[in-house]
Structure formats: C-alpha cells, structure tokens
PDB file of the backbone (N, CA, C, O) and the ligand in Angstrom, with CONECT records:
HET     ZN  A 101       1
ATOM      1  N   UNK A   1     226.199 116.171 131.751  1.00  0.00           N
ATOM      2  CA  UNK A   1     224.910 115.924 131.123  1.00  0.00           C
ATOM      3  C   UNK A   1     225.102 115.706 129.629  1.00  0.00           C
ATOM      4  O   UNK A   1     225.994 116.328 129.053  1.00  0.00           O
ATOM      5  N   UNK A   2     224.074 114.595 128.763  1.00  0.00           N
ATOM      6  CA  UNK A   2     224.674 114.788 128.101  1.00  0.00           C
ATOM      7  C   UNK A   2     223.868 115.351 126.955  1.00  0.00           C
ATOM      8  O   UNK A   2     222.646 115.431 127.081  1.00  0.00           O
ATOM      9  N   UNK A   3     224.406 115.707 125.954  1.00  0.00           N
ATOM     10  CA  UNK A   3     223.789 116.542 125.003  1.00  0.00           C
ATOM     11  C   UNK A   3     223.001 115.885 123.559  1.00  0.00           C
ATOM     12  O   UNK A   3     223.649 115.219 122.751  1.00  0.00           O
ATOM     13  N   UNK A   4     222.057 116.072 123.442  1.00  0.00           N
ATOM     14  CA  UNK A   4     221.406 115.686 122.428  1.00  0.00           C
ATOM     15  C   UNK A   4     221.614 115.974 120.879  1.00  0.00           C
ATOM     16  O   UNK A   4     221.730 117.132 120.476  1.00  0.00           O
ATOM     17  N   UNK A   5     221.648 115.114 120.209  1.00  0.00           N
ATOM     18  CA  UNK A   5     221.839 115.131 119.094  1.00  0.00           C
ATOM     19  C   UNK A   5     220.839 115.868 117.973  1.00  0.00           C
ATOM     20  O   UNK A   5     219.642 115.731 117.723  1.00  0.00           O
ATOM     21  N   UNK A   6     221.781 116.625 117.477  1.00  0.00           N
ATOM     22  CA  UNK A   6     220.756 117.127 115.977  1.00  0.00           C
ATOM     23  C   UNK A   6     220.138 115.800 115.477  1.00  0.00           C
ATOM     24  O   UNK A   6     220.760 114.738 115.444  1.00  0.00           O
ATOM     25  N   UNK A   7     218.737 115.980 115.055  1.00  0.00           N
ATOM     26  CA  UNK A   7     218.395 114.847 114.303  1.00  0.00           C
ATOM     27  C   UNK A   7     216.872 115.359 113.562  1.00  0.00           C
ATOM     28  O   UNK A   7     216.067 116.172 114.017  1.00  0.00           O
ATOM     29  N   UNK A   8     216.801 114.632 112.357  1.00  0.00           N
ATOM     30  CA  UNK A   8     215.627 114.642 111.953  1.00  0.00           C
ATOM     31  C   UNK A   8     214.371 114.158 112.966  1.00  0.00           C
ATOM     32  O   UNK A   8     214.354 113.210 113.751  1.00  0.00           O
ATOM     33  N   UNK A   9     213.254 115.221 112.643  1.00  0.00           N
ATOM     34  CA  UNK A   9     211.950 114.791 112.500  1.00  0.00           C
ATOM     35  C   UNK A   9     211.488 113.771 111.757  1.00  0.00           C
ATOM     36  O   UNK A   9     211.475 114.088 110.568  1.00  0.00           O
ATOM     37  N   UNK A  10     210.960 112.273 112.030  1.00  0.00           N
ATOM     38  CA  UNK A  10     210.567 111.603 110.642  1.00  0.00           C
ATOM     39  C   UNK A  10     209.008 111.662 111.182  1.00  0.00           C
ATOM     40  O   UNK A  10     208.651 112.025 112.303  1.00  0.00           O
ATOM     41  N   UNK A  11     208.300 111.279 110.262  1.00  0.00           N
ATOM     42  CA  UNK A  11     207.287 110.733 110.569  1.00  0.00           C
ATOM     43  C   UNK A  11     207.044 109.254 111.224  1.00  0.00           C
ATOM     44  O   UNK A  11     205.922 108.751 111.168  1.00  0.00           O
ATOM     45  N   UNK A  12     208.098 108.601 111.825  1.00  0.00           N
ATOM     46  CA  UNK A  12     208.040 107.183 112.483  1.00  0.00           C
ATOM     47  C   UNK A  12     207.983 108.112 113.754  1.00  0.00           C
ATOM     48  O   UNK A  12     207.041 107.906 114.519  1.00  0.00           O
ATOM     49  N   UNK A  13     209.121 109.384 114.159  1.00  0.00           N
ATOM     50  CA  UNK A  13     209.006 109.686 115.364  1.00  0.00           C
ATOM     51  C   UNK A  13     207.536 110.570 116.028  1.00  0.00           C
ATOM     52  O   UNK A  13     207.081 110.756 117.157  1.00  0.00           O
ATOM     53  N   UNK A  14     207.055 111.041 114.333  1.00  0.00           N
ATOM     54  CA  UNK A  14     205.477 111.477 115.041  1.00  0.00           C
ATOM     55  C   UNK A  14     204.709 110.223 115.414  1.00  0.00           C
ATOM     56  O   UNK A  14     204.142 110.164 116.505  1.00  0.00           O
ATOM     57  N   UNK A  15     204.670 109.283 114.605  1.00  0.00           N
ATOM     58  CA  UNK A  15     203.619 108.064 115.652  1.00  0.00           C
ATOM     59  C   UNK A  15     203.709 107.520 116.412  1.00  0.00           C
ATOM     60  O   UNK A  15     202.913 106.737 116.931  1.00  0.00           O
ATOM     61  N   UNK A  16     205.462 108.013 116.866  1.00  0.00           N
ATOM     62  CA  UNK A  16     205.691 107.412 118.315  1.00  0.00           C
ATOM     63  C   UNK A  16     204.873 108.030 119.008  1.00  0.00           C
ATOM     64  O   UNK A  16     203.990 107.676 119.789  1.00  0.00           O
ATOM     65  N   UNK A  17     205.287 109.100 118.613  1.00  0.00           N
ATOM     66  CA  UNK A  17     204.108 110.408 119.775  1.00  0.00           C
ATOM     67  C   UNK A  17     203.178 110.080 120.208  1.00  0.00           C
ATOM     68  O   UNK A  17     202.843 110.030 121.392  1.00  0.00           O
ATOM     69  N   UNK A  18     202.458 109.724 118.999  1.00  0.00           N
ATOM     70  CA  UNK A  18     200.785 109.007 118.533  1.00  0.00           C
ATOM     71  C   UNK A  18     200.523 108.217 119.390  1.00  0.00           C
ATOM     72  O   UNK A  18     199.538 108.116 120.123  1.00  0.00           O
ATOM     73  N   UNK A  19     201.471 107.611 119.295  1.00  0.00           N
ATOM     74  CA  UNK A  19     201.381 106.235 120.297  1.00  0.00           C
ATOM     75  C   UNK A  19     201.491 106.431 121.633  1.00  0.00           C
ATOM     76  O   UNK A  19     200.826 105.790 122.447  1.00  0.00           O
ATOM     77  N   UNK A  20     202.181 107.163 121.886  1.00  0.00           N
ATOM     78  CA  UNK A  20     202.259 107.306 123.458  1.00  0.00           C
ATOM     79  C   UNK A  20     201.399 108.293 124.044  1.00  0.00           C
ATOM     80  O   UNK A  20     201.273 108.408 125.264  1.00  0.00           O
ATOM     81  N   UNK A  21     200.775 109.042 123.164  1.00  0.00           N
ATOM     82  CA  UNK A  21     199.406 109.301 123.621  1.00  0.00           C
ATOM     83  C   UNK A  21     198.406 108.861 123.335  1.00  0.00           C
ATOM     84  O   UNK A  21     197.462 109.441 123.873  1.00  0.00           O
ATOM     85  N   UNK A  22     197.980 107.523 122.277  1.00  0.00           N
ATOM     86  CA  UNK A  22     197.091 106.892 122.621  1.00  0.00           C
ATOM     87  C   UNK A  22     196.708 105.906 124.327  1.00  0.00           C
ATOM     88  O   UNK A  22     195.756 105.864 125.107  1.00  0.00           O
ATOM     89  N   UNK A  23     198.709 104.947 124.192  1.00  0.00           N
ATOM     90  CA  UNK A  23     198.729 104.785 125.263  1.00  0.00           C
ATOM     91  C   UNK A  23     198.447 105.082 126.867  1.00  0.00           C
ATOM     92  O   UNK A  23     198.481 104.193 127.717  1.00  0.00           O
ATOM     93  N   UNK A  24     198.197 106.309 127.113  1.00  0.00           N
ATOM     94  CA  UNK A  24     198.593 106.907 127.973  1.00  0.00           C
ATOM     95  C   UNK A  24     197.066 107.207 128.514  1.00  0.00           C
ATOM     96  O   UNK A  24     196.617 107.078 129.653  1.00  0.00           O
ATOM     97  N   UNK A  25     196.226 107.787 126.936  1.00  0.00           N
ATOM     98  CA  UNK A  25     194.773 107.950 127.250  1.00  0.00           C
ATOM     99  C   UNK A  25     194.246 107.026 127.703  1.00  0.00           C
ATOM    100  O   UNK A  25     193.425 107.125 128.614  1.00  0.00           O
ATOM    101  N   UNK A  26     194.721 105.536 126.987  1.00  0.00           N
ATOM    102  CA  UNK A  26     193.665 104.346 127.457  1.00  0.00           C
ATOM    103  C   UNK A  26     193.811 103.683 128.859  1.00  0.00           C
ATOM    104  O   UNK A  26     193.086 103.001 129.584  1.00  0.00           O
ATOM    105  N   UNK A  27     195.031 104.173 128.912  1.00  0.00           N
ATOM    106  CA  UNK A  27     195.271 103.683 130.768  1.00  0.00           C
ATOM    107  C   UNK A  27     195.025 104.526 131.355  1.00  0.00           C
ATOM    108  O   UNK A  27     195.753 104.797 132.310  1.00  0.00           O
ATOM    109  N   UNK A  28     193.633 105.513 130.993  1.00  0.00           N
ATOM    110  CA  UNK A  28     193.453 106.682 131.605  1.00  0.00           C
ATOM    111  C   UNK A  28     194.585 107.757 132.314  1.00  0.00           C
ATOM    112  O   UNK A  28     194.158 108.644 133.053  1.00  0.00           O
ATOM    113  N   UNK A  29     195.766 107.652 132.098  1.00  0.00           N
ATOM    114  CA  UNK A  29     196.849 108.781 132.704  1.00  0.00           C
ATOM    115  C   UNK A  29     197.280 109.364 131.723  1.00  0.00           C
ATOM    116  O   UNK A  29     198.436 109.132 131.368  1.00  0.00           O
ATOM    117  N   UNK A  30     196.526 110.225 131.057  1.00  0.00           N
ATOM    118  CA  UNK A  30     196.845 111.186 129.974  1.00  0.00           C
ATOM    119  C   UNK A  30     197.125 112.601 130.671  1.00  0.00           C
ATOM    120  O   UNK A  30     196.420 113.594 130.491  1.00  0.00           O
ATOM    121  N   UNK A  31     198.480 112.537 131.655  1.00  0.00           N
ATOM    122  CA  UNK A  31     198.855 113.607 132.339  1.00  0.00           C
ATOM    123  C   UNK A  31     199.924 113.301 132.717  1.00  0.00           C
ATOM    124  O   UNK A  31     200.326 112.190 133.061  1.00  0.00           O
ATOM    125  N   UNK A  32     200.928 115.143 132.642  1.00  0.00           N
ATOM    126  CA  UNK A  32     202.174 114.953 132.928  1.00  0.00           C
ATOM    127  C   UNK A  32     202.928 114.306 134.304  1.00  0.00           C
ATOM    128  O   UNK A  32     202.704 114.780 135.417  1.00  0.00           O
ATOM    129  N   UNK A  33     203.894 113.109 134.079  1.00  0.00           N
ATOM    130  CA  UNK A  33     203.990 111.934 135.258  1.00  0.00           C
ATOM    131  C   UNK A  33     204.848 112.971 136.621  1.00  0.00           C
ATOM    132  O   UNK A  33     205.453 112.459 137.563  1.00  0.00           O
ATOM    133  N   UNK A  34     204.740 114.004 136.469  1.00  0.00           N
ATOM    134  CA  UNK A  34     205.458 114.772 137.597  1.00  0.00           C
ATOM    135  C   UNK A  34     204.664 115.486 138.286  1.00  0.00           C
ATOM    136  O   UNK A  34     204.453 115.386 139.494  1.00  0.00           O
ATOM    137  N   UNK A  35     204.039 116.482 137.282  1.00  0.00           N
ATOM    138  CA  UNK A  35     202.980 116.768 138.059  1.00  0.00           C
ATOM    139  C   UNK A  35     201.549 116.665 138.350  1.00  0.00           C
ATOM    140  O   UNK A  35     200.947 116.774 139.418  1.00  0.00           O
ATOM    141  N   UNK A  36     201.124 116.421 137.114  1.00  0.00           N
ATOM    142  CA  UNK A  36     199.851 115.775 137.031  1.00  0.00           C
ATOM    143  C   UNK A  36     199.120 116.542 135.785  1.00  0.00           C
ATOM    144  O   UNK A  36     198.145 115.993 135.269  1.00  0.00           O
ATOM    145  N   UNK A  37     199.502 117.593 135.377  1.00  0.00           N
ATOM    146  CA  UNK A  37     199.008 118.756 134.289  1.00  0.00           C
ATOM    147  C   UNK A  37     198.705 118.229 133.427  1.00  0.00           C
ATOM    148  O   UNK A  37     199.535 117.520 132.858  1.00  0.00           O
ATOM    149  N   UNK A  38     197.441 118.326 132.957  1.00  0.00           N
ATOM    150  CA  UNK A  38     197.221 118.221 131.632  1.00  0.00           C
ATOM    151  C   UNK A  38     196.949 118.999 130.408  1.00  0.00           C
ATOM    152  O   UNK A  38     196.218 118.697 129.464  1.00  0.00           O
ATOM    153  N   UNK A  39     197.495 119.802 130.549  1.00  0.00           N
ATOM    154  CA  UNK A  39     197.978 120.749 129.694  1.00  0.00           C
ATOM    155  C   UNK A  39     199.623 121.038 128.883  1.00  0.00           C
ATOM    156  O   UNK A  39     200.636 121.303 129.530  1.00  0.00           O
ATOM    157  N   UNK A  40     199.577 120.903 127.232  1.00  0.00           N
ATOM    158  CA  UNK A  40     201.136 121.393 126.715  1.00  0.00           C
ATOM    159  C   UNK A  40     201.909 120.040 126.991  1.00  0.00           C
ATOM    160  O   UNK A  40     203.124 119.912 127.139  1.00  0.00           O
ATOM    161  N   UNK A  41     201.128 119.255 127.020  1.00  0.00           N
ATOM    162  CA  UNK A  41     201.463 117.659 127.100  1.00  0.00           C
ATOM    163  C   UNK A  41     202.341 117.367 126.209  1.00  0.00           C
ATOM    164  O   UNK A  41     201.864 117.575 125.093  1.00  0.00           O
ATOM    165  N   UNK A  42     203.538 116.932 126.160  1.00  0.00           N
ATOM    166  CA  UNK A  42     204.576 116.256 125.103  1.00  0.00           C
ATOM    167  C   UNK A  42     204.601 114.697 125.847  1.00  0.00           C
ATOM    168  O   UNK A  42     204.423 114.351 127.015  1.00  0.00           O
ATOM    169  N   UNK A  43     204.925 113.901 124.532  1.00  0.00           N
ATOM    170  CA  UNK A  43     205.541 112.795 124.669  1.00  0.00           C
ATOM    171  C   UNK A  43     207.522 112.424 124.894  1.00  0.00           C
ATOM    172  O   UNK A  43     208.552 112.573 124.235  1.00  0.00           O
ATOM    173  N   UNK A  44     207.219 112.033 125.874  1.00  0.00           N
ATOM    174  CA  UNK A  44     208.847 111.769 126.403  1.00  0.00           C
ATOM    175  C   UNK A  44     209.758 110.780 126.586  1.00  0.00           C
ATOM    176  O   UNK A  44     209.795 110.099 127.611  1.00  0.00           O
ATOM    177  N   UNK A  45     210.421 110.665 125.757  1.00  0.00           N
ATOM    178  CA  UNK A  45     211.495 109.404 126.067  1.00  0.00           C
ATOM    179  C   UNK A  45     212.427 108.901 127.761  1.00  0.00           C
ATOM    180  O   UNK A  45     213.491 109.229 128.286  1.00  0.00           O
ATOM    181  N   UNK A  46     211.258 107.942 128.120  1.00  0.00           N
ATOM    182  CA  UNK A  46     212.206 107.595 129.512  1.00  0.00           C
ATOM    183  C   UNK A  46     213.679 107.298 129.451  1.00  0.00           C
ATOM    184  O   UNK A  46     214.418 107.984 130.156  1.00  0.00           O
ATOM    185  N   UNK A  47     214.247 106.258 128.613  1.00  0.00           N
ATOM    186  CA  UNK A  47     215.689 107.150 128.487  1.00  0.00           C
ATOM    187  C   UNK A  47     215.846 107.945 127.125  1.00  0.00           C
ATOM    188  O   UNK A  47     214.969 107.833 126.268  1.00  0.00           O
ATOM    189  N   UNK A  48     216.746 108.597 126.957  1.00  0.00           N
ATOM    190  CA  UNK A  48     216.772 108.993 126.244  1.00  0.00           C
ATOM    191  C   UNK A  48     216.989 108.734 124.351  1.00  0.00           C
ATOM    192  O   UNK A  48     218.107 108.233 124.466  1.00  0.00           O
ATOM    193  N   UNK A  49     216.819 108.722 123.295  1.00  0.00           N
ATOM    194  CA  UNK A  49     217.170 108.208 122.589  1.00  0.00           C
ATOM    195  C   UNK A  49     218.508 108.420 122.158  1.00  0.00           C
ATOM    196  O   UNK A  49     218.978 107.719 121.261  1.00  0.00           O
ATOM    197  N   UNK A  50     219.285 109.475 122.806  1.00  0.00           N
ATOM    198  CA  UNK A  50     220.492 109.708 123.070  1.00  0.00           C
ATOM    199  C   UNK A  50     221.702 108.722 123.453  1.00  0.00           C
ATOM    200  O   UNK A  50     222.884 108.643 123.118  1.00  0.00           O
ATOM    201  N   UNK A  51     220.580 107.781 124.587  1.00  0.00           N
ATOM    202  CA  UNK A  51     221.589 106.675 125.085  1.00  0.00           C
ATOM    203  C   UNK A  51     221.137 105.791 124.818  1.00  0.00           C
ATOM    204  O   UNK A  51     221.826 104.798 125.056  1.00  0.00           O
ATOM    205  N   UNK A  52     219.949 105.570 124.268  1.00  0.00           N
ATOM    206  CA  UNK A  52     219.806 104.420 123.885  1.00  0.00           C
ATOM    207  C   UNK A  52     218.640 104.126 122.803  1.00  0.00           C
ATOM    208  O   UNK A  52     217.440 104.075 123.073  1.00  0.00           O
ATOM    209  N   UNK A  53     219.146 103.965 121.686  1.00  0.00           N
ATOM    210  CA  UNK A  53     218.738 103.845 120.403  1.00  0.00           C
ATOM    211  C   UNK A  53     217.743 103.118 119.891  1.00  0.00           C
ATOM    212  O   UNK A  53     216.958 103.465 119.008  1.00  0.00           O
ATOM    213  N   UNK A  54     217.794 101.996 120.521  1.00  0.00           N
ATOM    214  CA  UNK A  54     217.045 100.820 119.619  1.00  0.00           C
ATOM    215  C   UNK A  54     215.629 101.191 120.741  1.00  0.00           C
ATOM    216  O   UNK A  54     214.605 100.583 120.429  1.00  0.00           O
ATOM    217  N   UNK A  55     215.511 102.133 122.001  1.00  0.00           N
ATOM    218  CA  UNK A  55     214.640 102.288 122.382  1.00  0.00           C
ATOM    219  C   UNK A  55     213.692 103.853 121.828  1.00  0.00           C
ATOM    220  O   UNK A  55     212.657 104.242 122.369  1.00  0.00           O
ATOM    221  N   UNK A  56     214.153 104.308 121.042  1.00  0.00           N
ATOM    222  CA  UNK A  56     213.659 105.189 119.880  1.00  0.00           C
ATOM    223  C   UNK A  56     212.640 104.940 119.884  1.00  0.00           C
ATOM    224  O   UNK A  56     212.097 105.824 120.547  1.00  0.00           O
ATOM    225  N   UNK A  57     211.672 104.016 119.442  1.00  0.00           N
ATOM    226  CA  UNK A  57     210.397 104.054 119.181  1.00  0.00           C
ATOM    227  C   UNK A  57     209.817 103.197 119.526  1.00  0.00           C
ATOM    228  O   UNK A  57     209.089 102.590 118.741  1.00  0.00           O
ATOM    229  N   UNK A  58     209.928 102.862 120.754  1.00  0.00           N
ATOM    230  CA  UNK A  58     209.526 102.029 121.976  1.00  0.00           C
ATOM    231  C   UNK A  58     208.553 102.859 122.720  1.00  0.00           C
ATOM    232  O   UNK A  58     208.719 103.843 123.440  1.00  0.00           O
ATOM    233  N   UNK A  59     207.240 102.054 122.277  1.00  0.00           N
ATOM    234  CA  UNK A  59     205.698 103.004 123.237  1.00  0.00           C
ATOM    235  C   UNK A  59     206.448 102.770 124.360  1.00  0.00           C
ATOM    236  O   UNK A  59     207.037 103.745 124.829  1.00  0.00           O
ATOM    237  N   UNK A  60     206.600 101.416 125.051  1.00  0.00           N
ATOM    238  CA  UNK A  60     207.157 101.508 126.690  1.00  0.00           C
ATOM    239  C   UNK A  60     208.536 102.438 127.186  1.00  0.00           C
ATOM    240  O   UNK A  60     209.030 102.493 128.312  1.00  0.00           O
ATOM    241  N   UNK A  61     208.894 103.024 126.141  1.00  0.00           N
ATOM    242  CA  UNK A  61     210.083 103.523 127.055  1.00  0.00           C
ATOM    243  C   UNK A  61     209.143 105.506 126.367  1.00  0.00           C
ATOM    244  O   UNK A  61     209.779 106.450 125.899  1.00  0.00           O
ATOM    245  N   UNK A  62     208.376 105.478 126.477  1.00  0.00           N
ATOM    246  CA  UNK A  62     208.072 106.537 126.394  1.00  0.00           C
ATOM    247  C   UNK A  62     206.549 106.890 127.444  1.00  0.00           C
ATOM    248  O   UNK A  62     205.651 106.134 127.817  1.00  0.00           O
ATOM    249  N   UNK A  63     206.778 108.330 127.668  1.00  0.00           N
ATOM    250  CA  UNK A  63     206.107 108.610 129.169  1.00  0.00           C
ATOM    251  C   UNK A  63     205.378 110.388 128.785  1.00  0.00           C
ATOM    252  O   UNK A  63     205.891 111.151 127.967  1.00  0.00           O
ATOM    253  N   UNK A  64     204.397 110.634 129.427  1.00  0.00           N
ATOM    254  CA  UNK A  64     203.874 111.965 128.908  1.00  0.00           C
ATOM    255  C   UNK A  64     204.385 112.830 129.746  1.00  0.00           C
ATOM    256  O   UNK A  64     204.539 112.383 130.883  1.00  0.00           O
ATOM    257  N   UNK A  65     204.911 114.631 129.460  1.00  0.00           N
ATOM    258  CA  UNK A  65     205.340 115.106 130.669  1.00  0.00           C
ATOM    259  C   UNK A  65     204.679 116.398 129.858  1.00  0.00           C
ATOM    260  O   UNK A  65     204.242 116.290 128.712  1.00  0.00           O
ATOM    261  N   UNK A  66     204.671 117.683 130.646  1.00  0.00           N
ATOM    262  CA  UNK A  66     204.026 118.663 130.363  1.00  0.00           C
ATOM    263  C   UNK A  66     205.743 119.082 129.881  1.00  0.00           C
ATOM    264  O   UNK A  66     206.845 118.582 130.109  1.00  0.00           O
ATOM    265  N   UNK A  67     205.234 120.290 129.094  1.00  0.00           N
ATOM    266  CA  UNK A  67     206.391 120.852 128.440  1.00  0.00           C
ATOM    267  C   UNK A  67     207.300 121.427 129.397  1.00  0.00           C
ATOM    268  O   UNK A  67     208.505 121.267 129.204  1.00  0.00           O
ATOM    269  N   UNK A  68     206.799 122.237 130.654  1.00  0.00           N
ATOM    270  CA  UNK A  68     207.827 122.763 131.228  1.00  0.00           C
ATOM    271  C   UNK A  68     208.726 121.345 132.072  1.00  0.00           C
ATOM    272  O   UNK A  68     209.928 121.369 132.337  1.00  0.00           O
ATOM    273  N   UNK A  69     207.680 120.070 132.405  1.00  0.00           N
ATOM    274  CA  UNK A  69     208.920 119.081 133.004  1.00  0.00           C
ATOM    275  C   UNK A  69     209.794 118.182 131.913  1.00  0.00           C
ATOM    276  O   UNK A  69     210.797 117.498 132.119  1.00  0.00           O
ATOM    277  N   UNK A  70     209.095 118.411 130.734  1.00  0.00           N
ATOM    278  CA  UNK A  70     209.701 117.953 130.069  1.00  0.00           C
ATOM    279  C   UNK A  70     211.575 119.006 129.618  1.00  0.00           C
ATOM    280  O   UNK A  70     212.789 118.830 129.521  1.00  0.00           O
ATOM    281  N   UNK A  71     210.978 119.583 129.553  1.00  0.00           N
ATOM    282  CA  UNK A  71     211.872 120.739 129.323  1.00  0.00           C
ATOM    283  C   UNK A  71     213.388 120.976 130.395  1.00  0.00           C
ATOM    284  O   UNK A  71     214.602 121.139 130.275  1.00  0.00           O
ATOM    285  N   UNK A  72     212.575 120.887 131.209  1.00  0.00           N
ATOM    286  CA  UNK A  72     213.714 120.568 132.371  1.00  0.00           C
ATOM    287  C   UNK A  72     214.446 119.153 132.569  1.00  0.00           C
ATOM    288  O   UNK A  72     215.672 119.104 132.672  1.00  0.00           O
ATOM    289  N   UNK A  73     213.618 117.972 132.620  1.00  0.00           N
ATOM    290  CA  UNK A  73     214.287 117.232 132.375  1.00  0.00           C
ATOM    291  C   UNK A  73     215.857 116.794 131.213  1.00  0.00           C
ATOM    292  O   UNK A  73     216.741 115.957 131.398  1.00  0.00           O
ATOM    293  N   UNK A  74     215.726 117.396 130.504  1.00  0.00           N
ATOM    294  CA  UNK A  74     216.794 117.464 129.233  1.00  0.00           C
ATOM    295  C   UNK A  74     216.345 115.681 128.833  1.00  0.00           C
ATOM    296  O   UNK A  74     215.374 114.926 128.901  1.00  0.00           O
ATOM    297  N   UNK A  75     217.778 115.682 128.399  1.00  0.00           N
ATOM    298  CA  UNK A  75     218.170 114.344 128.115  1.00  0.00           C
ATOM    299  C   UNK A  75     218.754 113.402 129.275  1.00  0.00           C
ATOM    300  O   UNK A  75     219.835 112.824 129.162  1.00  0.00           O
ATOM    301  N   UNK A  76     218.169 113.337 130.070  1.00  0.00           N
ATOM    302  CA  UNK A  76     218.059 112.510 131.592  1.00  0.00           C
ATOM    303  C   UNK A  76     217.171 111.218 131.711  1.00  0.00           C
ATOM    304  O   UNK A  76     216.008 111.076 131.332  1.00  0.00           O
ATOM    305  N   UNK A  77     217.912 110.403 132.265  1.00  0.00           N
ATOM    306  CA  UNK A  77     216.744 109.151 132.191  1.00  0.00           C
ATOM    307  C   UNK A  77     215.836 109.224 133.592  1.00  0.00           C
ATOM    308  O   UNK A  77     216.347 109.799 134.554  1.00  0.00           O
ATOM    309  N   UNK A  78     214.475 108.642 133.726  1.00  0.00           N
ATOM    310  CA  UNK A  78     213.579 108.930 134.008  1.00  0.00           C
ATOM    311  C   UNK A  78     212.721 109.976 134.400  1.00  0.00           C
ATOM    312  O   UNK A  78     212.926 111.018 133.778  1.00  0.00           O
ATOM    313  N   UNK A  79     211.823 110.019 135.242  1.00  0.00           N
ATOM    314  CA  UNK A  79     210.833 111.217 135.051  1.00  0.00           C
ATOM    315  C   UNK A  79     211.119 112.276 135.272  1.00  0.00           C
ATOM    316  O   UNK A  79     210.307 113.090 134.832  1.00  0.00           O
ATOM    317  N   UNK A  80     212.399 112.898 136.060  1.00  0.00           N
ATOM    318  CA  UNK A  80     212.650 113.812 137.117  1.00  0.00           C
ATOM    319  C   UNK A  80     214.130 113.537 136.391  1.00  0.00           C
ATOM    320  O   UNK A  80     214.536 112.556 135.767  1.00  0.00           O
ATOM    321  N   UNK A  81     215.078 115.424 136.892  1.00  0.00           N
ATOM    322  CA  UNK A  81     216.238 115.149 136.403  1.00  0.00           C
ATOM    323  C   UNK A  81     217.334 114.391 137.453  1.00  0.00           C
ATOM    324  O   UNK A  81     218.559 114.418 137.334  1.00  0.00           O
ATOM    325  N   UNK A  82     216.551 113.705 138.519  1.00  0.00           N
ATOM    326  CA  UNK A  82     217.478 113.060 139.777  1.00  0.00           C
ATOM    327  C   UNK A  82     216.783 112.155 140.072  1.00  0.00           C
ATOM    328  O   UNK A  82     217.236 111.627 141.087  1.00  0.00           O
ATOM    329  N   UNK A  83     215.632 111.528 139.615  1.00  0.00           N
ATOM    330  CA  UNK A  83     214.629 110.408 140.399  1.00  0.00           C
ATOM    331  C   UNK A  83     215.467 109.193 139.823  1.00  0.00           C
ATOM    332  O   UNK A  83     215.806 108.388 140.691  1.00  0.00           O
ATOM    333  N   UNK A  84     215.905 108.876 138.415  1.00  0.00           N
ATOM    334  CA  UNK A  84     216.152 107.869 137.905  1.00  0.00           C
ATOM    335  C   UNK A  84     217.133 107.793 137.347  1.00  0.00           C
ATOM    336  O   UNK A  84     217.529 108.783 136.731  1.00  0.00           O
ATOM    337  N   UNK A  85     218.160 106.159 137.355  1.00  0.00           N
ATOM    338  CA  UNK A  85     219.370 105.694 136.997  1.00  0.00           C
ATOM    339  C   UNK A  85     218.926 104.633 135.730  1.00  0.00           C
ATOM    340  O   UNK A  85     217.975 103.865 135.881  1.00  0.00           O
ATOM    341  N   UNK A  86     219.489 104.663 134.832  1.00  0.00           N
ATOM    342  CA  UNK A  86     219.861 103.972 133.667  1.00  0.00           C
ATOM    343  C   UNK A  86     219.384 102.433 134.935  1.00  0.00           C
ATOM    344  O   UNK A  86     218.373 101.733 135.003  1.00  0.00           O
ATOM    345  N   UNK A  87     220.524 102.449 135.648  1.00  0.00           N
ATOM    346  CA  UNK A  87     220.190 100.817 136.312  1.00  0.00           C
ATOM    347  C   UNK A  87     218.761 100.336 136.339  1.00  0.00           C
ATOM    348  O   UNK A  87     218.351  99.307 135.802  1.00  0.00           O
ATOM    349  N   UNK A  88     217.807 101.510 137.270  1.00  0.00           N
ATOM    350  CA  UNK A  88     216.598 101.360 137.686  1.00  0.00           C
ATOM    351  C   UNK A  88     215.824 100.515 136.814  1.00  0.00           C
ATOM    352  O   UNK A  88     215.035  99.644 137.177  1.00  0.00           O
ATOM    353  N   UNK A  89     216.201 100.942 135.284  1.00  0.00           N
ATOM    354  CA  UNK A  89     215.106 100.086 134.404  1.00  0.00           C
ATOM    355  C   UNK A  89     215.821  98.948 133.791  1.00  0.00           C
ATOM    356  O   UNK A  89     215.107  98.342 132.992  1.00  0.00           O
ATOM    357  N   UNK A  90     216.811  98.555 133.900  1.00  0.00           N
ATOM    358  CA  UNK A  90     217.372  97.338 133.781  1.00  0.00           C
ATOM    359  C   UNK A  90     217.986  96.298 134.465  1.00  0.00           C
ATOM    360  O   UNK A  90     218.434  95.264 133.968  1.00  0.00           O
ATOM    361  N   UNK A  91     217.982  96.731 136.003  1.00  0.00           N
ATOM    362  CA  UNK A  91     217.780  95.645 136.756  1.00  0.00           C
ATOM    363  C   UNK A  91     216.689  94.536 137.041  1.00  0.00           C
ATOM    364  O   UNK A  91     215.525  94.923 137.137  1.00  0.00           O
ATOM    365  N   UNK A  92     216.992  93.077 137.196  1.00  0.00           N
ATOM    366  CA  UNK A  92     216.268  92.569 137.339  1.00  0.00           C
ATOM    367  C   UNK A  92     215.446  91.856 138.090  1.00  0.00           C
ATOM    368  O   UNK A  92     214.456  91.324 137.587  1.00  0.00           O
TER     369      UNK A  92
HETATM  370 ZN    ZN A 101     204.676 118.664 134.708  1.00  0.00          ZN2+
END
C-alpha cells in the first residue's frame, strides 16, 4: 500500500474541497459513495494524489466519502479499498 506523502494544506486544496462539495450537492448526491451517510462528509480523491498528481485538483477525480470510509480507504484508488484498479478509470 502505498503511503502518503507529508504535504501542505494550501488553500487551492481547500477549494478543491469546495468544489467537490458544491459538485456533489448539485447532482443531488451529497452523500458518502459507500454508504450513503450523510454525515462527517470529507471530500476524496478517486485516485490518489499520491499517484497521480496532475489529478490534484481535479473536481472529477474527486468523490464524497464519510470519514470513517474515507479513512479506511487510505490512499487506494477508487471508492472501496478493493472495488477499484488504476486501469478501471483509464481504460477506454
Ligand atoms: Zn461511508
């Protein structure tokens, strides 16, 4: 697994946030994509910015999860720490 990097807080990465919970409200699914909670809601990087960088502050590669799935998930790509492969979102 792999391990996440120390990194600053900026304020570009709070409006990602912003963003992916505006997003999320207006397509009405302002709830965590595992279980459905809407509660302790974080914004989550579908892959990680770990592996992939330039998707950092990409509304689309970001997804809402409640803190405890978020939490579990780590630094894993997609929603679940076994549902999703790096391939999944770049095949075509
Ligand atoms: Zn959840």
């Amino acid at each position: 697994m792999a391990v996440a990097r120390t990194r600053e807080y900026t304020a570009r990465d709070a409006q990602w946030r912003t963003d992916v919970f505006n997003a999320a409200r207006e397509a009405g699914v302002l709830a965590c994509v595992v279980c459905g909670s809407t509660e302790n809601l974080q914004a989550d990087h579908i892959i990680p910015y770990s592996q992939w960088e330039e998707g950092r502050y990409m509304v689309t590669n970001g997804q809402i999860m409640c803190s405890y799935h978020n939490k579990s998930k780590g630094a894993t790509v997609g929603p679940t720490r076994n549902a999703g492969r790096r391939e999944r979102y770049f095949s075509s």
